[in-house]
KELODREN-509343 format. One record per atom (N, C-alpha, C): residue number from 1; residue in three letters; y, z, x. Coordinates in steps of 0.05 Angstrom, whole numbers. Example, Ala and Ser with C-alpha at 12.3 -4.5 7.8 and 13.67 -1.06 7.14 Angstrom:
BEGIN
<node><marro>1</marro><baba>ala</baba><north>-114</north><up>156</up><east>264</east></node>
<node><marro>1</marro><baba>ala</baba><north>-90</north><up>156</up><east>246</east></node>
<node><marro>1</marro><baba>ala</baba><north>-66</north><up>156</up><east>264</east></node>
<node><marro>2</marro><baba>ser</baba><north>-45</north><up>142</up><east>257</east></node>
<node><marro>2</marro><baba>ser</baba><north>-21</north><up>143</up><east>273</east></node>
<node><marro>2</marro><baba>ser</baba><north>1</north><up>157</up><east>258</east></node>
END
This chain:
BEGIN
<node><marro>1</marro><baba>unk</baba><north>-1226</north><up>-1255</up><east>1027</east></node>
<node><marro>1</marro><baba>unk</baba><north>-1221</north><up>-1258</up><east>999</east></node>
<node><marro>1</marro><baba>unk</baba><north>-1200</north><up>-1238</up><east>989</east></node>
<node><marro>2</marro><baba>unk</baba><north>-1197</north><up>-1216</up><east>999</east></node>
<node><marro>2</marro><baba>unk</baba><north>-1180</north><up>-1203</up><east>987</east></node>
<node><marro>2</marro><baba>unk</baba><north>-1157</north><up>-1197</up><east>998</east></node>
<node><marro>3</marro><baba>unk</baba><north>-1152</north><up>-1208</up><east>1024</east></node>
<node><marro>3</marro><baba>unk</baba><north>-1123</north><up>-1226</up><east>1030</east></node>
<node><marro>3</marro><baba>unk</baba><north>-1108</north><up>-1242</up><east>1011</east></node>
<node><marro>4</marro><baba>unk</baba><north>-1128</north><up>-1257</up><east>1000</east></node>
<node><marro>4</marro><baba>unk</baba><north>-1115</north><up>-1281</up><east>981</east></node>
<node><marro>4</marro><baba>unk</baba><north>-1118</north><up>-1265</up><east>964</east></node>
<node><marro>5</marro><baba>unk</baba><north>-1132</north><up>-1256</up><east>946</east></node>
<node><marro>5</marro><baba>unk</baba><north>-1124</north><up>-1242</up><east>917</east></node>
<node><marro>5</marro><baba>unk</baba><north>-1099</north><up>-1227</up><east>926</east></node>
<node><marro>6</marro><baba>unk</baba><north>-1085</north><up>-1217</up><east>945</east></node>
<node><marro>6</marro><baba>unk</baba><north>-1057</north><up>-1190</up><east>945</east></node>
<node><marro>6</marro><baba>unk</baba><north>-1040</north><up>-1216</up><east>946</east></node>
<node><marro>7</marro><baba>unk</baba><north>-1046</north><up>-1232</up><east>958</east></node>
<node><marro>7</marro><baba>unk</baba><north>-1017</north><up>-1255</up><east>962</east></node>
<node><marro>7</marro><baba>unk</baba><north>-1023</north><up>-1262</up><east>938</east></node>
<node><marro>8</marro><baba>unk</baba><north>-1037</north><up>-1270</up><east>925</east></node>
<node><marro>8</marro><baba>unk</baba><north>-1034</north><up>-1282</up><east>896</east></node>
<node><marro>8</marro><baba>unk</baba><north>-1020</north><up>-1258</up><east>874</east></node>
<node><marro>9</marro><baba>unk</baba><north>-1024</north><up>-1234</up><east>880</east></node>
<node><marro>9</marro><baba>unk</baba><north>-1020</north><up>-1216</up><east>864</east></node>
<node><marro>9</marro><baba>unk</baba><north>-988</north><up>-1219</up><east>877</east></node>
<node><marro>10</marro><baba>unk</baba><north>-981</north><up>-1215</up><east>893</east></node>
<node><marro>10</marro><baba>unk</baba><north>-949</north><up>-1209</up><east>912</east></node>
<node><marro>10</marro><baba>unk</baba><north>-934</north><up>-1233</up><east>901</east></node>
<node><marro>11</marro><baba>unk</baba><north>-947</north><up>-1255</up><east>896</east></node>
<node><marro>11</marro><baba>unk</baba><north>-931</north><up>-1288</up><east>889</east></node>
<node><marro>11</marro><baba>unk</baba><north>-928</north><up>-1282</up><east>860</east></node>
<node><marro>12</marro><baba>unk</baba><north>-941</north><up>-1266</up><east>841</east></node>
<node><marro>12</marro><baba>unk</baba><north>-944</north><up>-1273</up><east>816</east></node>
<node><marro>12</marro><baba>unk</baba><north>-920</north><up>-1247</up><east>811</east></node>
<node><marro>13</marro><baba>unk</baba><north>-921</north><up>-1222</up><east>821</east></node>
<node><marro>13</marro><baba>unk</baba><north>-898</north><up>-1201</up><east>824</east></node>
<node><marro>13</marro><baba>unk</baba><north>-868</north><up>-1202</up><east>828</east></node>
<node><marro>14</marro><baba>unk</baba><north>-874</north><up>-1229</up><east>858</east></node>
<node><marro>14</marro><baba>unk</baba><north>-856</north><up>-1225</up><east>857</east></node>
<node><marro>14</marro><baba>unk</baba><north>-829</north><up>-1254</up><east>843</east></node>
<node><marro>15</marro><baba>unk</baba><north>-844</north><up>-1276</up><east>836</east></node>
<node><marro>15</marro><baba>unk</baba><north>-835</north><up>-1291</up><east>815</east></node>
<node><marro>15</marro><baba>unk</baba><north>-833</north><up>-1280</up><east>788</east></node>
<node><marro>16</marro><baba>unk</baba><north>-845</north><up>-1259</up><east>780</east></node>
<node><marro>16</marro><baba>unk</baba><north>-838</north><up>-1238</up><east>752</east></node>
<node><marro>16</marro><baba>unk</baba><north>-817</north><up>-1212</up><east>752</east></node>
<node><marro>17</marro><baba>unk</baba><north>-813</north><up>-1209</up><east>781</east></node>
<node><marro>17</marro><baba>unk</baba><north>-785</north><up>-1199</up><east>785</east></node>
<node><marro>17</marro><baba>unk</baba><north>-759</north><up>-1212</up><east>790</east></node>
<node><marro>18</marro><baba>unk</baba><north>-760</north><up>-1237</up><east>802</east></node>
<node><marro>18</marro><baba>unk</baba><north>-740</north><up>-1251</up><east>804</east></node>
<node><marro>18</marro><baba>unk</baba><north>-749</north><up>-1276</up><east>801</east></node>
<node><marro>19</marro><baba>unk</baba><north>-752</north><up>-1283</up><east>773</east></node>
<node><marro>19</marro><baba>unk</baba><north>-752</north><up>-1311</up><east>767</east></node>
<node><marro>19</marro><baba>unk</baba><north>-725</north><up>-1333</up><east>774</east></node>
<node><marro>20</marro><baba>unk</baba><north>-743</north><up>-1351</up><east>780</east></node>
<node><marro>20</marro><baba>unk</baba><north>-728</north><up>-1372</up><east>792</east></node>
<node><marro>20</marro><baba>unk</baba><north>-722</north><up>-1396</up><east>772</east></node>
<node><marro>21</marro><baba>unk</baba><north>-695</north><up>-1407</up><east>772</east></node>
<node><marro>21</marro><baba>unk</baba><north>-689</north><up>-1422</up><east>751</east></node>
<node><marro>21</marro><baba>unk</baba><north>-689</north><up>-1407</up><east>722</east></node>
<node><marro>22</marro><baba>unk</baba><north>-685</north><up>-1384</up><east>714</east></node>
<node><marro>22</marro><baba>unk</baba><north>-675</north><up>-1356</up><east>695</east></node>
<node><marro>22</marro><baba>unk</baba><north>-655</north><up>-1381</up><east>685</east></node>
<node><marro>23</marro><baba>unk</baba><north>-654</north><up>-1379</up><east>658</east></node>
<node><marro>23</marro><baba>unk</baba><north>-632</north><up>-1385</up><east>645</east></node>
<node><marro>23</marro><baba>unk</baba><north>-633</north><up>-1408</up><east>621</east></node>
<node><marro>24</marro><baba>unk</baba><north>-613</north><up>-1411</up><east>607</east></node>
<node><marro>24</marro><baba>unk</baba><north>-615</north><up>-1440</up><east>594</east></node>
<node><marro>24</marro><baba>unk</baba><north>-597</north><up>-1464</up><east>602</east></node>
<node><marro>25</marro><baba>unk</baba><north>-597</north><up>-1485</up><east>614</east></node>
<node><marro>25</marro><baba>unk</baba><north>-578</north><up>-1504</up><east>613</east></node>
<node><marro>25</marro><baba>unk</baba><north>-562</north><up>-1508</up><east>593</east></node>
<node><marro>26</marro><baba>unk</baba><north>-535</north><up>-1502</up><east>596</east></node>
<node><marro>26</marro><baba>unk</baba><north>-518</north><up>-1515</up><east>578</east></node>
<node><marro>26</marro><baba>unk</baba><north>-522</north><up>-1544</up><east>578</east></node>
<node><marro>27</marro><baba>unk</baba><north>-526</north><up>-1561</up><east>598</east></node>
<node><marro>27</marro><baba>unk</baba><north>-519</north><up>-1581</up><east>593</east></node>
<node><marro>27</marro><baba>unk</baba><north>-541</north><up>-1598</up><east>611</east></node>
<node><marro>28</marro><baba>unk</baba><north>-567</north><up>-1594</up><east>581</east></node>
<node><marro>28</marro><baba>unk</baba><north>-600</north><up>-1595</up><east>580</east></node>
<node><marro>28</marro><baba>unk</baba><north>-594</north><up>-1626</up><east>575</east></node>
<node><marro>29</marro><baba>unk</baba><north>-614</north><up>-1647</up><east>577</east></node>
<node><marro>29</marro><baba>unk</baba><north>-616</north><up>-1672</up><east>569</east></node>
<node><marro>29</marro><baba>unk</baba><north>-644</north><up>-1667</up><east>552</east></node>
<node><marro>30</marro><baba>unk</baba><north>-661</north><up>-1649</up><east>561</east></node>
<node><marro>30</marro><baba>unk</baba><north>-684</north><up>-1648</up><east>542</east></node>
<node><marro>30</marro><baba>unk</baba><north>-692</north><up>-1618</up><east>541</east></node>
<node><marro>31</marro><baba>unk</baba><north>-705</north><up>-1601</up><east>526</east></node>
<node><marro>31</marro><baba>unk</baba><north>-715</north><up>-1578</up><east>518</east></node>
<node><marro>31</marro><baba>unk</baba><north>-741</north><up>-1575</up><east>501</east></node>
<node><marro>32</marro><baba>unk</baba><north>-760</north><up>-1557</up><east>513</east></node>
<node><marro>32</marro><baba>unk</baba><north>-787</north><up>-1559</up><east>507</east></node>
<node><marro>32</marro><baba>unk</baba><north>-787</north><up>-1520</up><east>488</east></node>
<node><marro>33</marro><baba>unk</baba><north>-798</north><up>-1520</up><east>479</east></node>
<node><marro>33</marro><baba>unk</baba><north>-803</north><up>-1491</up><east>465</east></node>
<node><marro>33</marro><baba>unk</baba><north>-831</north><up>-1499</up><east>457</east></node>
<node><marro>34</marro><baba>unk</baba><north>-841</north><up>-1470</up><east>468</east></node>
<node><marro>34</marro><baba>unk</baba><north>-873</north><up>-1461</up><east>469</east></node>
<node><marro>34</marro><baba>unk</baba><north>-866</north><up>-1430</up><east>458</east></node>
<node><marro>35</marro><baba>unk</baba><north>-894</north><up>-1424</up><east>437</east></node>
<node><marro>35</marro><baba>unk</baba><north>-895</north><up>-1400</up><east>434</east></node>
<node><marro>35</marro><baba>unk</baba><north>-930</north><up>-1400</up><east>427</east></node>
<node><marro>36</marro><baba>unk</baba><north>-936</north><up>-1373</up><east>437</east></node>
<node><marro>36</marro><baba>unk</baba><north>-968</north><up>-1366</up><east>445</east></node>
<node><marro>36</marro><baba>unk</baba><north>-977</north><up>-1344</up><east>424</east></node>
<node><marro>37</marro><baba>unk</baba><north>-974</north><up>-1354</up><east>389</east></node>
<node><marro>37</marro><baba>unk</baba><north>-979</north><up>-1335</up><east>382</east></node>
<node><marro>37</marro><baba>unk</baba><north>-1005</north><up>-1305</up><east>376</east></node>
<node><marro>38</marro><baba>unk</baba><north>-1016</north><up>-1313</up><east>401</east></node>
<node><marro>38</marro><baba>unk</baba><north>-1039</north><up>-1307</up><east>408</east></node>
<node><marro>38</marro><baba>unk</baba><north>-1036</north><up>-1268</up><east>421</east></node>
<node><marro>39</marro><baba>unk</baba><north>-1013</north><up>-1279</up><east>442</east></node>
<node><marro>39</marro><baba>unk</baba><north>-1010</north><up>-1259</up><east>459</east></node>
<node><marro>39</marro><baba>unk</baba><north>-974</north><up>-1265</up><east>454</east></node>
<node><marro>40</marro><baba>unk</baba><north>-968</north><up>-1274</up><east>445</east></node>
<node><marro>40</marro><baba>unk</baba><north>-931</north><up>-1258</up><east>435</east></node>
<node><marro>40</marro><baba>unk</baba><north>-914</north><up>-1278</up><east>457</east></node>
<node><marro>41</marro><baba>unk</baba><north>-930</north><up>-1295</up><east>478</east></node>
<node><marro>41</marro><baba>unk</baba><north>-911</north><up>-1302</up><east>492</east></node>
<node><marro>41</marro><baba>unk</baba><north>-889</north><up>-1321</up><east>479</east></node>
<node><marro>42</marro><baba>unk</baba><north>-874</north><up>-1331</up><east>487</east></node>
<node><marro>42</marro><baba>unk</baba><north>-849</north><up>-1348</up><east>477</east></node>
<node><marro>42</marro><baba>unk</baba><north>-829</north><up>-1362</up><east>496</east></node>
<node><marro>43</marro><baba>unk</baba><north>-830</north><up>-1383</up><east>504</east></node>
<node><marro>43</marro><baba>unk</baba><north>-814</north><up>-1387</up><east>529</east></node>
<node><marro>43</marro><baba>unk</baba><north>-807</north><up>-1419</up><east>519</east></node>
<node><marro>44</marro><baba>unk</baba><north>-769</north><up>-1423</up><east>531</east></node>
<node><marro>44</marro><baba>unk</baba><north>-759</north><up>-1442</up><east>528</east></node>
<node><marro>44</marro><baba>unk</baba><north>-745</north><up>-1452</up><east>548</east></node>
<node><marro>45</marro><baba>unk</baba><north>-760</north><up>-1479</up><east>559</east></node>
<node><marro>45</marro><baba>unk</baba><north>-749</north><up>-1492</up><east>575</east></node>
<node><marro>45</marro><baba>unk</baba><north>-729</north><up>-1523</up><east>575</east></node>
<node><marro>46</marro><baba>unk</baba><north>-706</north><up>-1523</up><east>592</east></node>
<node><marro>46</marro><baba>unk</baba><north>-689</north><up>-1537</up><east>591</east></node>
<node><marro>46</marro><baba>unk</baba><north>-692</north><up>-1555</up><east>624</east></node>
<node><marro>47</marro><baba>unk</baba><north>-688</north><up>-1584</up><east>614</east></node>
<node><marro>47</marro><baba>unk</baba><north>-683</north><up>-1596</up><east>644</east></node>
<node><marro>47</marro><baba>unk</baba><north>-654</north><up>-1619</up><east>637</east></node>
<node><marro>48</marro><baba>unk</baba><north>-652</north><up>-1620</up><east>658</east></node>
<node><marro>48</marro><baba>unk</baba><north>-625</north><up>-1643</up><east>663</east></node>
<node><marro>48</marro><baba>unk</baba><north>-633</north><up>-1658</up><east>679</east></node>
<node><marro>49</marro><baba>unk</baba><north>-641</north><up>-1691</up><east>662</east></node>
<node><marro>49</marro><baba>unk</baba><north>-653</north><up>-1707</up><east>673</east></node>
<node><marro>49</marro><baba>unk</baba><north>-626</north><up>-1728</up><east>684</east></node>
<node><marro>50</marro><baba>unk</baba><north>-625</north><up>-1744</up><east>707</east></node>
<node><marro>50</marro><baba>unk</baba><north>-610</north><up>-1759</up><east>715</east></node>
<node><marro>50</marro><baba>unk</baba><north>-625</north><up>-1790</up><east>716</east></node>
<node><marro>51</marro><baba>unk</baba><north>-630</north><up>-1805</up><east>701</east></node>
<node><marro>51</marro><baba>unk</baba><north>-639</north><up>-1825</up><east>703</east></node>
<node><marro>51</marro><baba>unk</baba><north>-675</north><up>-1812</up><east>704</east></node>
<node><marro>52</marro><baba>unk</baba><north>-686</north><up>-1825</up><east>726</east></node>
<node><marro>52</marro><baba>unk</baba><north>-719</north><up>-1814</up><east>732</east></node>
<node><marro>52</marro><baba>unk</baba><north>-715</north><up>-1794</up><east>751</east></node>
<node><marro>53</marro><baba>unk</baba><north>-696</north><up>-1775</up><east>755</east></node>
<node><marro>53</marro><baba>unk</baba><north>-694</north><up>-1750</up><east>767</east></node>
<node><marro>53</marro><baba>unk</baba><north>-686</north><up>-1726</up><east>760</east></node>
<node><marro>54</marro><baba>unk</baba><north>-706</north><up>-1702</up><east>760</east></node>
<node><marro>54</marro><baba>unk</baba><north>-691</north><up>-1678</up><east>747</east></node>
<node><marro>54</marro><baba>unk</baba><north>-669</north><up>-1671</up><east>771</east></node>
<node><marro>55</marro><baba>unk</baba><north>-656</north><up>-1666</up><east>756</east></node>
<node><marro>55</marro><baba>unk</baba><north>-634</north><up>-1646</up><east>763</east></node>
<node><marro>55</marro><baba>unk</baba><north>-637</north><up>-1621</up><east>765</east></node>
<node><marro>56</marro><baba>unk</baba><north>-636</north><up>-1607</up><east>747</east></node>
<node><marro>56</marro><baba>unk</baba><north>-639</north><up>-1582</up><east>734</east></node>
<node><marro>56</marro><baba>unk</baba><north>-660</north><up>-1574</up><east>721</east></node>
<node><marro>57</marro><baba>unk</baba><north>-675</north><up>-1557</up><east>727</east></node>
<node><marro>57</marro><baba>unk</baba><north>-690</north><up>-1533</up><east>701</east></node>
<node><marro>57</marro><baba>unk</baba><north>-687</north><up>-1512</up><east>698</east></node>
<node><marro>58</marro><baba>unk</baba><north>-686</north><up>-1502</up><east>667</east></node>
<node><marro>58</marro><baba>unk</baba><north>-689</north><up>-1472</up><east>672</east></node>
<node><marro>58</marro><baba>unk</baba><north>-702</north><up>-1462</up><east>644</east></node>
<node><marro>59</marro><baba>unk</baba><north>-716</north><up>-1437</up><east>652</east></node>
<node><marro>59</marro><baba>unk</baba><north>-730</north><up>-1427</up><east>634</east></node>
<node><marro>59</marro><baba>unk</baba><north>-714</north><up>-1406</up><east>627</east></node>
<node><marro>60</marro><baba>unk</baba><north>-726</north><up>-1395</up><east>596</east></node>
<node><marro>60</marro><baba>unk</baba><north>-718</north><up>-1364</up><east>593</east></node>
<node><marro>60</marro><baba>unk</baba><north>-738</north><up>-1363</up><east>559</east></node>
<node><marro>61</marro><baba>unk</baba><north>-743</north><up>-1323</up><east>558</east></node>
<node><marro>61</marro><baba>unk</baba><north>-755</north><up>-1326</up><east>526</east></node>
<node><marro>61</marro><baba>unk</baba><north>-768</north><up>-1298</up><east>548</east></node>
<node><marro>62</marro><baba>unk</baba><north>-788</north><up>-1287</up><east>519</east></node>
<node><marro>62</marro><baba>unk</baba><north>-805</north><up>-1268</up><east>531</east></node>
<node><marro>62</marro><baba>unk</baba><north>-830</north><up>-1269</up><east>527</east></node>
<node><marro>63</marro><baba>unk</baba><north>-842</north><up>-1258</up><east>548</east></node>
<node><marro>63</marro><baba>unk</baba><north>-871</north><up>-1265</up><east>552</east></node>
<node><marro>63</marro><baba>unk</baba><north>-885</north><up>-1242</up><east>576</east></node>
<node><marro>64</marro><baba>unk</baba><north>-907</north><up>-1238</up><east>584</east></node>
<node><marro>64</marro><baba>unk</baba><north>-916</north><up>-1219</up><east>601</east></node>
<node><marro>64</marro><baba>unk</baba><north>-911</north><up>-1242</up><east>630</east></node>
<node><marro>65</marro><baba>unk</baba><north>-915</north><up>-1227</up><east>654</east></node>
<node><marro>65</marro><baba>unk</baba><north>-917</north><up>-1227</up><east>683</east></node>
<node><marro>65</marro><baba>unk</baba><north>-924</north><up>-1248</up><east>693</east></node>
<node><marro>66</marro><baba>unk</baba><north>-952</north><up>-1254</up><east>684</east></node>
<node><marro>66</marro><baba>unk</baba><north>-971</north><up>-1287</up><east>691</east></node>
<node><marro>66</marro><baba>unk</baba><north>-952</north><up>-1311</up><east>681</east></node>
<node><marro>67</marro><baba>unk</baba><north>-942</north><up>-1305</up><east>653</east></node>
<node><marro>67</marro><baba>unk</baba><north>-925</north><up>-1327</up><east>648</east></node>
<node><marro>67</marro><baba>unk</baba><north>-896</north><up>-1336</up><east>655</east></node>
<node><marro>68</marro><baba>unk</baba><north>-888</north><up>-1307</up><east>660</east></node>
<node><marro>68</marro><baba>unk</baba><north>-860</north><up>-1320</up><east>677</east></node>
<node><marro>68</marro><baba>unk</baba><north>-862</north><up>-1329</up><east>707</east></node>
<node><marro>69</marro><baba>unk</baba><north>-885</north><up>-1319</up><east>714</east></node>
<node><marro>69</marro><baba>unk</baba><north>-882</north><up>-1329</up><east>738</east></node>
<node><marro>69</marro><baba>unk</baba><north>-897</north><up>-1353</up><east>745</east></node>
<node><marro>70</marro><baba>unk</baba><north>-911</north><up>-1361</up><east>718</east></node>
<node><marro>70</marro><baba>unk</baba><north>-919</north><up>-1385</up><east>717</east></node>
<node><marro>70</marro><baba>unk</baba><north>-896</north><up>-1410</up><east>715</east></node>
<node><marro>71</marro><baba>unk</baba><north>-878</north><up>-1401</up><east>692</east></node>
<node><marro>71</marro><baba>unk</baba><north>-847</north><up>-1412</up><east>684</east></node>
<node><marro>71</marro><baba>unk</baba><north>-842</north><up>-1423</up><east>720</east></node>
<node><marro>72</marro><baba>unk</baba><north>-825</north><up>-1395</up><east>729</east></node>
<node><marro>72</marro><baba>unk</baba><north>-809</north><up>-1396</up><east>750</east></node>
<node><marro>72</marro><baba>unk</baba><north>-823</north><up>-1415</up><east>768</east></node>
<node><marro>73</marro><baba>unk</baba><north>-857</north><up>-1418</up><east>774</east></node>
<node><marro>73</marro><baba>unk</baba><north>-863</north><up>-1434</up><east>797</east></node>
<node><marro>73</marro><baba>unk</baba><north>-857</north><up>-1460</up><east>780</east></node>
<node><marro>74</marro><baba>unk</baba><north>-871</north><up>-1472</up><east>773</east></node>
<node><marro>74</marro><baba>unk</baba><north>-861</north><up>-1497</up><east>758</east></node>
<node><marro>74</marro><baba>unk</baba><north>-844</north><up>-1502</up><east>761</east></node>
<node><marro>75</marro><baba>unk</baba><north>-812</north><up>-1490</up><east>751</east></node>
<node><marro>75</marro><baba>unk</baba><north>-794</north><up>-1498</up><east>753</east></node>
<node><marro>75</marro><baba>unk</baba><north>-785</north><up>-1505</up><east>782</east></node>
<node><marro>76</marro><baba>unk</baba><north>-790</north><up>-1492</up><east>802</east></node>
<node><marro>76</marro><baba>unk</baba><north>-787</north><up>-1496</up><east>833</east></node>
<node><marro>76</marro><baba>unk</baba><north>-794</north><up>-1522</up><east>836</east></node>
<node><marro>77</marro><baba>unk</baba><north>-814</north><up>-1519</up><east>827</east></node>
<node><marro>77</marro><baba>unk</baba><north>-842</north><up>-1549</up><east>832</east></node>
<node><marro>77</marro><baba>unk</baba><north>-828</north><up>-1579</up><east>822</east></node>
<node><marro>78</marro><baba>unk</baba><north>-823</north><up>-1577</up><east>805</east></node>
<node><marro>78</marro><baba>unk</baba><north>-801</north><up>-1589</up><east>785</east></node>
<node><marro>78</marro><baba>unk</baba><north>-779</north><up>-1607</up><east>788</east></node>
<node><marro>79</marro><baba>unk</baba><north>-769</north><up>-1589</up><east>797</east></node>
<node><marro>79</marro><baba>unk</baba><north>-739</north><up>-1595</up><east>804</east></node>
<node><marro>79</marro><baba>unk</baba><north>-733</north><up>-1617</up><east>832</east></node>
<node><marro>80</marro><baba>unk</baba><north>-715</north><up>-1636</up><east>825</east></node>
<node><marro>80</marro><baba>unk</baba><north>-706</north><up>-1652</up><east>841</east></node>
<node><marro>80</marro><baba>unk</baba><north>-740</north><up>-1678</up><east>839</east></node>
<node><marro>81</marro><baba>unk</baba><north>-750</north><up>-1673</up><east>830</east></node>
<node><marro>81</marro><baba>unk</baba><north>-774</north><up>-1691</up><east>820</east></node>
<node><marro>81</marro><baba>unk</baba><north>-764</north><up>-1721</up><east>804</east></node>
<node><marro>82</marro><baba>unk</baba><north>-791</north><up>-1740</up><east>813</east></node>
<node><marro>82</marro><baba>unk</baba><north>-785</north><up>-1751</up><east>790</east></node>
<node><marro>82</marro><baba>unk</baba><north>-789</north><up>-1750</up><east>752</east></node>
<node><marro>83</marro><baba>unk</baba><north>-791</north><up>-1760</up><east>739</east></node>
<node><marro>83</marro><baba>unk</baba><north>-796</north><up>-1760</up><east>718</east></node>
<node><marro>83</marro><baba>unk</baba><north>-823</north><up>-1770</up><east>713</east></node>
END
């Protein structure tokens, strides 16, 4: 068990240090904005859809650790998907 809790802790670190898909699309076909006024988070995401295929995502905004690296996997997950 506490193998998996350090990889979970190491996956969540290290997607909140180097988020993946960082940024805004200039050239978004759709954009979602979330804010958590609970806990301050704020995060805005952009995709570039091609017909029933993403192209592109990207996130950006501020928020604590759990949530960007929640952002960043998603977006991985995401991408090149269908619609």
């Amino acid at each position: 068990m506490a193998d998996s809790k350090q990889l979970y802790q190491e996956v969540i670190l290290d997607h909140n240090r180097k988020p993946r898909n960082w940024g805004a699309l200039a050239d978004a076909t759709h954009r979602a904005e979330g804010h958590n006024s609970l806990c301050g988070d704020h995060l805005v995401v952009t995709v570039k859809a091609n017909g029933n295929a993403i192209d592109a995502v990207g996130f950006e905004g501020e928020s604590c650790a759990i949530c960007k690296a929640s952002a960043s996997m998603m977006t991985t997950t995401v991408k090149g998907k269908s619609t």
